[in-house]
Steps between C-alpha positions, in 0.01 A plus 500: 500500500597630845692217697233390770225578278253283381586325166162660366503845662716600133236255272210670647698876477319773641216268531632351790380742750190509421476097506198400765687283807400154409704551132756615712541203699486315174838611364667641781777238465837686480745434266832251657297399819358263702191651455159249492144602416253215519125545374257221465159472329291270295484507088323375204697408264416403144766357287445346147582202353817628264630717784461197757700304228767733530548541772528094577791520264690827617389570869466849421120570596262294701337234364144471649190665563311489786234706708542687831881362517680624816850692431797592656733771331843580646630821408857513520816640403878381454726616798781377328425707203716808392381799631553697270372342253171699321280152420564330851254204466159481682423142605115358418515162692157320459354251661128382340371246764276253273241327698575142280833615356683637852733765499662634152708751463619754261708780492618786317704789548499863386768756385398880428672548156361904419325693762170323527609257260530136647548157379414207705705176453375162504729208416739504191579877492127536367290806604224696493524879428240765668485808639431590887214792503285621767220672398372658814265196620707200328826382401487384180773288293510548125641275266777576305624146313660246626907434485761278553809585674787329301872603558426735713246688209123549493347364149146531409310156524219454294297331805200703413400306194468213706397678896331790391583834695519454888344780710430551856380712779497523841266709713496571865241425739605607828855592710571128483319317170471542122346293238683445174425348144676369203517408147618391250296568182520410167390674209353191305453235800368712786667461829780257521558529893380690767493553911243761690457477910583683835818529665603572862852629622561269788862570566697818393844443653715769391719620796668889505 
């Protein structure tokens, strides 16, 4: 990664170029920067009872479904980060405004670990593996396991026996909007959790 690059110009590769402008905006937060990218939308979310119950206990996921539930995700970066640095973090700050619960928020972060190889963080060093691929008319993010960082190392967690295997896609719809969905399927108990709604970048503030 070039410095002044996007953090995801080297996850997307040679892809990157031939990203339409609204995915673009999306991650075109730069690595050790103030850069902000704002985009706000409305989702359904669906989240069962044993996921709900976990995350009561840990705080790692959100908690509660809901129809048509505006959003607000910050995209952001760490300008106090080390530049040179190949898995500078990208910031997902977001804000689910409940009509009866108000505002919760959850947040995770995510750290390119082999080209389009990424693992998103949630609290307690636990994180989802996937792969970034765009496919000509999506980007799509593939599951590859779930870990927890301990000590600095990545172990395998066996999450998937109790999640299922996440997956997710998001699809433009014009310079400015995209829908996305996800899941989180299991092989025995169907879907365990799951968003799908339309996004609009509001804000990208990423100065030269």
């Amino acid at each position: 990664m070039t410095a002044g690059d996007p953090i995801f110009k080297s996850v997307f590769g040679k892809d990157w170029d031939k990203l339409p402008p609204v995915m673009k905006k999306h991650y075109a937060v730069r690595s050790n920067s103030h850069d902000r990218v704002v985009v706000k939308g409305k989702l359904d979310i669906k989240i069962s009872p044993m996921v709900s119950l976990m995350a009561r206990v840990s705080g790692m996921l959100l908690a509660y479904s809901g129809k048509s539930i505006p959003v607000t995700v910050i995209f952001r970066s760490d300008h106090q980060a080390n530049s040179s640095t190949t898995n500078t973090p990208f910031y997902f700050d977001r804000t689910f405004h409940f009509h009866d619960r108000g505002d919760i928020t959850f947040c995770s972060r995510m750290e390119q670990i082999d080209s389009n190889v990424v693992v998103e963080f949630m609290r307690f060093g636990i994180g989802w593996k996937l792969a970034y691929e765009w496919d000509g008319k999506k980007v799509i993010l593939r599951h590859k396991g779930y870990v927890w960082r301990l000590f600095g190392k990545l172990l395998p967690l066996p999450l998937s026996w109790i999640m299922g295997k996440g997956h997710a896609e998001e699809t433009p719809l014009s310079d400015d909007t995209f829908s996305m969905w996800t899941h989180a399927k299991h092989s025995l108990f169907g879907p365990t959790f799951g968003y799908a709604g339309d996004f609009k970048v509001t804000e990208v503030k990423c100065p030269k």
